[in-house]
FITORMI-943455 format. One record per residue: residue in three letters; y, z, x of N, C-alpha, C in turn. Coordinates in steps of 0.1 Angstrom, whole numbers, padded with zeros to 4 digits, always signed. Atoms other than C-alpha are relative to their C-alpha. Example, Ala and Ser with C-alpha at 12.3 -4.5 7.8 and 13.67 -1.06 7.14 Angstrom:
2
Ala-0012+0000+0009-0045+0078+0123+0012+0000+0009
Ser-0011+0000-0009-0011+0071+0137+0011+0008-0008
END
This chain:
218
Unk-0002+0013-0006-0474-0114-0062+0014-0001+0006
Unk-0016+0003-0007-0445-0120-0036+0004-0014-0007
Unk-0004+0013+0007-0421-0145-0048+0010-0007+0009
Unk-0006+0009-0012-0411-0176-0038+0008-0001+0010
Unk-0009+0002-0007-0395-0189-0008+0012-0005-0006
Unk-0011+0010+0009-0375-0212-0028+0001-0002-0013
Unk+0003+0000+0014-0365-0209-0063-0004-0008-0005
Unk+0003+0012+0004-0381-0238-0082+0015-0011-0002
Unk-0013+0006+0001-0344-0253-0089+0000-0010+0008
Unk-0002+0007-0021-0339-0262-0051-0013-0013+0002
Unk+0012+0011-0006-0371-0284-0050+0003-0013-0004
Unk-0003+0011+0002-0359-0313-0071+0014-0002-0001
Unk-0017+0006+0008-0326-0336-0079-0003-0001-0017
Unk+0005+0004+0016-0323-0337-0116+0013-0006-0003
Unk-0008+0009+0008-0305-0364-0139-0005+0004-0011
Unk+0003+0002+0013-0301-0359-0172+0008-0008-0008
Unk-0006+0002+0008-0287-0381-0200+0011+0007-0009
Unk-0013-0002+0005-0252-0381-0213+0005-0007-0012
Unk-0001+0010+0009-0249-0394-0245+0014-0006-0007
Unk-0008+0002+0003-0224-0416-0258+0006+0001-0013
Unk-0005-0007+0017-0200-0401-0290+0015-0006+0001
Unk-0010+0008+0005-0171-0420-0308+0003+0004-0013
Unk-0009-0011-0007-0149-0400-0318-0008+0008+0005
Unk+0000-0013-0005-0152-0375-0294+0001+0016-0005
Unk-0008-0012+0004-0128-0348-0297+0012+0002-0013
Unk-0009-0001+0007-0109-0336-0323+0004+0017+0000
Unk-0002-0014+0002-0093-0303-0338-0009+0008-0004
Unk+0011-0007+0010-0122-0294-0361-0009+0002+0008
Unk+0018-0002-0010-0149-0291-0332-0008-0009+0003
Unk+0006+0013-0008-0168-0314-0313-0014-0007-0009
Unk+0011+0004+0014-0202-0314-0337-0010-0004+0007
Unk+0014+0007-0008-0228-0323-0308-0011+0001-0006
Unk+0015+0005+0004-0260-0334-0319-0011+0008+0009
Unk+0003-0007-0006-0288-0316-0309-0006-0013+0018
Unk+0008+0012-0011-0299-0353-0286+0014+0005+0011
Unk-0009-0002-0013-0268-0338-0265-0001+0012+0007
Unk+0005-0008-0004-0283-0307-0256-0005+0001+0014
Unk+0001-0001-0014-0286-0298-0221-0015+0003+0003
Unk+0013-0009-0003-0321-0286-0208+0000+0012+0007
Unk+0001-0012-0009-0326-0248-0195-0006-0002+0012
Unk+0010-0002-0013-0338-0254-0157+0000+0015+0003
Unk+0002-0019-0007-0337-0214-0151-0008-0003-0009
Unk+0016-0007+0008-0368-0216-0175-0010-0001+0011
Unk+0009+0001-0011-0386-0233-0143-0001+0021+0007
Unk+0002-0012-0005-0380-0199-0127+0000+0013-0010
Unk+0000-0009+0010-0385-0175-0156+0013+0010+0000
Unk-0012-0007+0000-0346-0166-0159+0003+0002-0014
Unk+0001+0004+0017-0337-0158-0194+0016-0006-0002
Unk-0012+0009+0000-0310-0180-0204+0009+0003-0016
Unk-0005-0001+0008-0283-0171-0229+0012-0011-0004
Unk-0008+0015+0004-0264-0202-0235-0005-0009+0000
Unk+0001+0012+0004-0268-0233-0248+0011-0007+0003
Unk-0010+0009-0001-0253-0263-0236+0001-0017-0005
Unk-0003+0014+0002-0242-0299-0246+0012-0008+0005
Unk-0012+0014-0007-0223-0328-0233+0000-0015-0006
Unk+0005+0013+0002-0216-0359-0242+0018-0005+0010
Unk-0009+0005-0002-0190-0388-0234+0005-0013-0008
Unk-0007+0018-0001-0166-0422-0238+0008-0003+0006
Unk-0010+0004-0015-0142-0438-0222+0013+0007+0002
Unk-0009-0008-0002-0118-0413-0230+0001+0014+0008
Unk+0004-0012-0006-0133-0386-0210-0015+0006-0005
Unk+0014-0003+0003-0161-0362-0212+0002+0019-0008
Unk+0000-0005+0008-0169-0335-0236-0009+0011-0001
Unk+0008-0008+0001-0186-0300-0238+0000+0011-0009
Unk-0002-0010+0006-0197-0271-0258-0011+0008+0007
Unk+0014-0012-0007-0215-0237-0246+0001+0007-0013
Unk+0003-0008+0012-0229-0216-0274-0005+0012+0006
Unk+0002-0006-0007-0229-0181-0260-0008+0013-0010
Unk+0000-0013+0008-0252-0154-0277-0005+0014+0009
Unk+0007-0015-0007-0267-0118-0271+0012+0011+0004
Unk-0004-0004-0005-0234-0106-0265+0006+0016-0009
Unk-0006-0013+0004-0220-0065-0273+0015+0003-0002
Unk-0013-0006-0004-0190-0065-0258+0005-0014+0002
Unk-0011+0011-0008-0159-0089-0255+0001-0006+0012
Unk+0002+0006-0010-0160-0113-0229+0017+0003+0006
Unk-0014-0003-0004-0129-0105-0202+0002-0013+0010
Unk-0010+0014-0008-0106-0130-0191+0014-0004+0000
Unk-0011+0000-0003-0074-0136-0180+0009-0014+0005
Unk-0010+0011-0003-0053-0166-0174+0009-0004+0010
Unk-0007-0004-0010-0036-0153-0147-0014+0003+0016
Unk+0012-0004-0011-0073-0147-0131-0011-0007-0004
Unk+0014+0012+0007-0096-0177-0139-0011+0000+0007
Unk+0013+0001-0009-0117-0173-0107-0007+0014-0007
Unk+0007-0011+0005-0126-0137-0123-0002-0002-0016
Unk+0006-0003+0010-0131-0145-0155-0007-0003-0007
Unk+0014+0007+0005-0158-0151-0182+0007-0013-0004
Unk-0003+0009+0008-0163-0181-0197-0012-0013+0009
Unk+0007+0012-0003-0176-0219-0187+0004-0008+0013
Unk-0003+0011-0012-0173-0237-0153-0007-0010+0001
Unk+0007+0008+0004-0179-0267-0153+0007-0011+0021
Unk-0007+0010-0012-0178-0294-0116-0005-0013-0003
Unk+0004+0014+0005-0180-0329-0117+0006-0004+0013
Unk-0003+0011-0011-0183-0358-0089+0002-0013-0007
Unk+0002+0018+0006-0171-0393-0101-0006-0012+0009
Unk+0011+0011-0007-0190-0408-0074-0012+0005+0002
Unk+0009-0006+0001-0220-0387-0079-0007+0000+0014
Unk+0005+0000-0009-0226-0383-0040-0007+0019+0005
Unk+0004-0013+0002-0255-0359-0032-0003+0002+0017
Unk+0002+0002-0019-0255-0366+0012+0009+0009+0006
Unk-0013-0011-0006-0221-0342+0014-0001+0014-0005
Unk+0001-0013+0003-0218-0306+0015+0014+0010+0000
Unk-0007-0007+0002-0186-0302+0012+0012-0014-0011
Unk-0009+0009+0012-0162-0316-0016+0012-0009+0005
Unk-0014+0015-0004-0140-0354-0016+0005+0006-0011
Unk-0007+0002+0011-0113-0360-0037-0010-0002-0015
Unk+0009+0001+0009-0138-0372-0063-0007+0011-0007
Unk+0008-0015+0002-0151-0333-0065+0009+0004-0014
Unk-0005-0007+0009-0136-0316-0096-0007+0014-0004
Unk+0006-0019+0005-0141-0278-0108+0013+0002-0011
Unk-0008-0004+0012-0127-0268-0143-0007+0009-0005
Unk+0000-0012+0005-0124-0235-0159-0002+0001-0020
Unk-0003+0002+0017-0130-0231-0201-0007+0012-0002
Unk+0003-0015+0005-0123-0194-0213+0001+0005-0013
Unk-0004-0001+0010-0126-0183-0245+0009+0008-0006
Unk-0010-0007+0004-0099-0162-0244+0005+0009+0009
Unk-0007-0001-0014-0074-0149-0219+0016-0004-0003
Unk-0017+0007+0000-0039-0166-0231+0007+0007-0009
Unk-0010-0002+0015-0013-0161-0257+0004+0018+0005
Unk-0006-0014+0001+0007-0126-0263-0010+0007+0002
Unk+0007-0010-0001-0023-0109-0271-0010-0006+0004
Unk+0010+0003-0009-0048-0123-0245-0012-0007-0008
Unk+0012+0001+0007-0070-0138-0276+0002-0015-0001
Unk+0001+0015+0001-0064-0174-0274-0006-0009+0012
Unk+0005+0008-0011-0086-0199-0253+0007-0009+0009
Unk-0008-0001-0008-0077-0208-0222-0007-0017+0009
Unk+0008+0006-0010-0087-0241-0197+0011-0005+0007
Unk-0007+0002-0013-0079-0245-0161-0006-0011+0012
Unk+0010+0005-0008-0085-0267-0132+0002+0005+0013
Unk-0002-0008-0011-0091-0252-0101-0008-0007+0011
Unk+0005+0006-0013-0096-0267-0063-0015+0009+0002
Unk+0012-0001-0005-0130-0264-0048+0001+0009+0019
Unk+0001-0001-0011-0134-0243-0017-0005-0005+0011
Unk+0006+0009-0011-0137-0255+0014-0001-0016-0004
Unk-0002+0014+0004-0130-0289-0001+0008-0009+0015
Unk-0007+0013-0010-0121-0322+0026+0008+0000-0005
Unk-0012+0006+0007-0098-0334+0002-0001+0004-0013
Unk+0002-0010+0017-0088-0317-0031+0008-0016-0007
Unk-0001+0010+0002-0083-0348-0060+0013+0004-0008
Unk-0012-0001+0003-0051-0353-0078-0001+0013-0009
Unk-0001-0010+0009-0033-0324-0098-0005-0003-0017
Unk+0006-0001+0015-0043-0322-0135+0009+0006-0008
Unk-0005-0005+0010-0022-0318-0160-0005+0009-0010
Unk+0007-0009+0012-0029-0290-0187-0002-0007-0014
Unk+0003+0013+0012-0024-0317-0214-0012-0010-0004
Unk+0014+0004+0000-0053-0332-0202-0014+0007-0001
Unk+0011-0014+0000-0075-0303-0206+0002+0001-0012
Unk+0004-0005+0017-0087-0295-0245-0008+0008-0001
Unk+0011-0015+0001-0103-0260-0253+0000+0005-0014
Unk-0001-0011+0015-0109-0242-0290-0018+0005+0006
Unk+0012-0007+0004-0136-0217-0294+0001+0006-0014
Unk+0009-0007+0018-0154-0201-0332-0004+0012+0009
Unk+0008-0009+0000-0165-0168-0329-0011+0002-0006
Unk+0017+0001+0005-0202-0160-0334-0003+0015-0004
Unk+0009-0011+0001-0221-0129-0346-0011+0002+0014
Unk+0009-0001-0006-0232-0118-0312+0005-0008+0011
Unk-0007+0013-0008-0211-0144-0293+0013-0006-0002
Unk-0015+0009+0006-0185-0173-0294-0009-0016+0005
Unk-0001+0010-0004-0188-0209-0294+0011-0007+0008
Unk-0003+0004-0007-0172-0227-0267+0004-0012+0005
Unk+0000+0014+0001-0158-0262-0268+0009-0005+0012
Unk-0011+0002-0011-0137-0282-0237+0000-0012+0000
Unk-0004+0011-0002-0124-0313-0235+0007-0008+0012
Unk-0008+0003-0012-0115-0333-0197+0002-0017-0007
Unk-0006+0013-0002-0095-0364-0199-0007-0011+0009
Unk+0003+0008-0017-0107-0394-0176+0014+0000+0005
Unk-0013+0003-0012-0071-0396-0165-0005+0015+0006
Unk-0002-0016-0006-0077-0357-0153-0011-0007+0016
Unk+0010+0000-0011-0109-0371-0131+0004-0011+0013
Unk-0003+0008-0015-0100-0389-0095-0015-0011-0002
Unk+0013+0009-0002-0121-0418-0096-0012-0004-0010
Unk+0001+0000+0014-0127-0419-0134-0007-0016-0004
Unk-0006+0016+0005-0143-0456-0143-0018+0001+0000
Unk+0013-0001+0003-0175-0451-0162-0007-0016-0002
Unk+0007+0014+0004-0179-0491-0168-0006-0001+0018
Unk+0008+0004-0010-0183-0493-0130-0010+0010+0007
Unk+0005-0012-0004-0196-0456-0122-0009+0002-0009
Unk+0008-0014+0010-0225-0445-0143-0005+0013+0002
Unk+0004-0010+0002-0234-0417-0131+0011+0013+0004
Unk-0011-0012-0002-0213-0382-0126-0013+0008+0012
Unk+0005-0006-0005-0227-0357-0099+0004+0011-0013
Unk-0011-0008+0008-0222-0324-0121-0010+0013+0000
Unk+0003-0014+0006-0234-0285-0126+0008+0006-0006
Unk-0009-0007+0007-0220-0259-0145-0008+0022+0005
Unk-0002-0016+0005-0218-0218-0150+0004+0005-0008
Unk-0005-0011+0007-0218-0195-0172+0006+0012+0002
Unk-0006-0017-0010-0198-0163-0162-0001+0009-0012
Unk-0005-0012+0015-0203-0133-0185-0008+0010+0009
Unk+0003-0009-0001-0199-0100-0172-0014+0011-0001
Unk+0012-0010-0004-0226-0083-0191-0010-0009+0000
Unk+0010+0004+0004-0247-0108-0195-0009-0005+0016
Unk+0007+0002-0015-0249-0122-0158+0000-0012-0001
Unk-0006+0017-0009-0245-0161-0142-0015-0008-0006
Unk+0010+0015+0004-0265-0191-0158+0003-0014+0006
Unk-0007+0008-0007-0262-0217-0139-0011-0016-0003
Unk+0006+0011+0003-0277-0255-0143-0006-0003+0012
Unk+0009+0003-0012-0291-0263-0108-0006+0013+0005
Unk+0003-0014-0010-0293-0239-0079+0007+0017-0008
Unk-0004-0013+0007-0284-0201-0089+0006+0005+0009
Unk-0013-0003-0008-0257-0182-0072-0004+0007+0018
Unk+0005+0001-0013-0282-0178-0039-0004-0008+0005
Unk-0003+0013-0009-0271-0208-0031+0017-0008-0005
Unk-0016+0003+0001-0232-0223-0027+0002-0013-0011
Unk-0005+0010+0004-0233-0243-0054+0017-0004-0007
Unk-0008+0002+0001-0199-0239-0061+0010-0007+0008
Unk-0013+0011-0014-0184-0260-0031-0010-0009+0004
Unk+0008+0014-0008-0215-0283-0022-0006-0007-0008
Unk+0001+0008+0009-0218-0311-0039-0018-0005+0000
Unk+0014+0004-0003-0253-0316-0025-0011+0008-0012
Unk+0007-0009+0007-0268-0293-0049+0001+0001-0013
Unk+0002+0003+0017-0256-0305-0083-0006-0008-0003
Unk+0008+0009+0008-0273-0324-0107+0004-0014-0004
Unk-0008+0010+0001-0264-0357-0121+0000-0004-0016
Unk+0002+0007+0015-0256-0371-0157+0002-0013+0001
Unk+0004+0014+0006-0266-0407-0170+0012+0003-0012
Unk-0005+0005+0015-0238-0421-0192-0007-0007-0009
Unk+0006+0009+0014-0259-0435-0218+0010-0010-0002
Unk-0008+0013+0003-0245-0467-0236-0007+0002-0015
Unk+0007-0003+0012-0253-0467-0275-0010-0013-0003
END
């Protein structure tokens, strides 16, 4: 059987709920419930998916963990080389507009690596990084506003990141509920997981192609 023209992904818009958590973030680990659990859409096309993801939010920003297994080998990454290395990308729209194909101020793209920094390159790492081919790139980002720890796993690492709403252009979840938003997985051996479209298609600069999260309300 030839296969499809179009991967199943590409056919719909998807929204999923974003649930609301108080506290958030702390030192000890985020603790997501499993009601914050992402859904696998690469299952629609029979991709096999090695991450697990969760999100939630409040009005202090928004909140993720990737749980990465199946892995042999140390994930590579670099600090100095965030477009090349493993780990979690994550983009966000704070006006969740899906009619443009190339990124506003409101576009965001953040990097969260589990390791890449410090003397000996073993400390986790998060970055934010402009959008290609972006109209207008949104304000700078402080690194202060960015929160990262990862746990090592048998077979993996757990993966936790924390964005500020000050970090987001256009941040204002009482009048905004929804976020446009995809994400990626990067891992060398494992190969690109991605929440919408898959990497034969630009989801990394067109906003038209990500998905959207529902801030819930408790």
């Amino acid at each position: 059987m030839s296969a499809p023209l179009l991967p199943a992904r590409f056919l719909f818009r998807y929204s999923v709920p974003c649930r609301y958590r108080k506290p958030l973030w702390n030192d000890a680990g985020l603790k997501l419930p499993d009601e914050c659990r992402l859904p696998r859409l690469s299952d629609l096309e029979n991709h096999p998916a090695y991450a697990e993801l969760r999100v939630a939010w409040n009005e202090e920003g928004v909140a993720f963990s990737a749980k990465i297994d199946g892995k042999k080998q140390l994930p590579w990454c670099r600090d100095s080389r965030p477009d090349e290395s493993d780990g979690l990308r994550v983009w966000i729209d704070t006006r969740d507009m899906h009619n443009i194909h190339r990124a506003s101020r409101f576009c965001h793209q953040f990097m969260f690596m589990p390791s890449g920094a410090g003397r000996n390159l073993d400390e986790p790492f998060a970055e934010h990084l402009f959008i290609y081919r972006a109209r207008e790139n949104p304000k700078p980002v402080k690194h202060s506003l960015l929160k990262v720890r990862r746990d090592k796993l048998h077979g993996g690492y757990l993966l936790e990141g924390f964005i500020s709403g000050t970090a987001l252009t256009g941040w204002d979840p009482a009048e905004h509920k929804r976020l446009g938003f995809t994400y990626a997985v990067i891992d060398r051996e494992l190969g690109t997981q991605t929440f919408t479209c898959g990497p034969e298609f630009p989801y990394h600069e067109d906003p038209s192609l990500w998905g959207s999260l529902e801030l819930t309300q408790p």
